[in-house]
C-alpha positions in Angstrom: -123.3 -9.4 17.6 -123.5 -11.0 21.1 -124.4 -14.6 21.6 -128.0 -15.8 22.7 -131.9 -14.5 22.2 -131.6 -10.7 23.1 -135.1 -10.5 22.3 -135.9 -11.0 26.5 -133.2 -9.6 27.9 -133.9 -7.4 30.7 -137.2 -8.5 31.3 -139.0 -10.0 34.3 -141.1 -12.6 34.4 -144.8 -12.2 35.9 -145.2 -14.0 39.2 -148.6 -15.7 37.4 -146.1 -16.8 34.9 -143.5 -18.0 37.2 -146.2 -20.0 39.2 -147.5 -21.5 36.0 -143.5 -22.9 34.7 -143.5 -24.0 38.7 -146.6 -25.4 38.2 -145.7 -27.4 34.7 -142.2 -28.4 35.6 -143.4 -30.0 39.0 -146.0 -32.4 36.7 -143.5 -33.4 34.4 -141.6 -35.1 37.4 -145.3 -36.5 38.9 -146.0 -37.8 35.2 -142.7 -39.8 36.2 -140.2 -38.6 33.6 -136.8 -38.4 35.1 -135.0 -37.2 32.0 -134.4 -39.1 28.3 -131.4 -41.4 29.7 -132.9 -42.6 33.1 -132.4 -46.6 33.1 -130.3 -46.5 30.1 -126.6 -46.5 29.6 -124.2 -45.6 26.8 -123.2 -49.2 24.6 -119.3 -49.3 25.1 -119.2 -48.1 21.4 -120.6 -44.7 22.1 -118.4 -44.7 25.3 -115.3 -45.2 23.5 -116.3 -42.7 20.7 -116.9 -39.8 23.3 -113.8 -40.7 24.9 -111.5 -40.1 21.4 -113.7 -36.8 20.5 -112.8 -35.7 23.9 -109.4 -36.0 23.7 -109.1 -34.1 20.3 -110.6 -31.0 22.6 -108.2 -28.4 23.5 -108.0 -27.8 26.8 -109.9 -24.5 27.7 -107.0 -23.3 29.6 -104.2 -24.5 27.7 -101.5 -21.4 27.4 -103.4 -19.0 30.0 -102.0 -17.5 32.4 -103.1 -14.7 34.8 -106.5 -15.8 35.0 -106.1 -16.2 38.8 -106.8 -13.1 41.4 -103.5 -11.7 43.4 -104.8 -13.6 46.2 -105.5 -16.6 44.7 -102.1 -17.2 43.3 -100.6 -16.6 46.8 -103.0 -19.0 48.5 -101.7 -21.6 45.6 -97.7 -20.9 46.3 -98.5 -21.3 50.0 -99.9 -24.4 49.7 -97.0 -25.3 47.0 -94.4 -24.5 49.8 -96.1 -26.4 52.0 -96.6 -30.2 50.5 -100.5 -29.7 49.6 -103.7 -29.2 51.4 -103.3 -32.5 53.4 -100.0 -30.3 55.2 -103.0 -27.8 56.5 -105.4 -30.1 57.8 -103.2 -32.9 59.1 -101.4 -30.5 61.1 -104.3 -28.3 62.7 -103.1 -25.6 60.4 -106.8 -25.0 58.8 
């Protein structure tokens, strides 16, 4: 079963109904809301605890490999033979 509502899937919205989310979305900002965590920070507590759940995360990518295009990969071993990108542009190759 794929992920998300199906239930509007392949539909369009009606260009009343876009100009009425336009419409709402531009008076929440002129109410002055700027989003639940504007002015506020994260006590070093939570900091530190989002730090040590992130590192228990596996890494997306980790044991992957093809997931680069052909040309992609040769761009990368160019740039490998050649130092790194700072090679290109500090000598007008770019």
């Amino acid at each position: 079963m794929p992920k998300g509502n199906q239930n509007y899937f392949g539909k369009h919205h009606s260009e009343e109904t876009k100009h009425k989310m336009s419409e709402s979305h531009k008076d929440y900002f002129r109410r002055g809301n700027k989003g639940p965590m504007h002015d506020k920070h994260h006590s070093e507590e939570t900091k530190y605890r989002m730090s040590e759940a992130h590192k228990r995360q596996i890494p997306w990518n980790k044991g992957k490999t093809g997931i680069f295009s052909e040309p992609t990969e040769r761009n990368k071993q160019n740039e490998t033979d050649q130092g790194s990108l700072c090679y290109r542009y500090t000598s007008g190759r770019h």
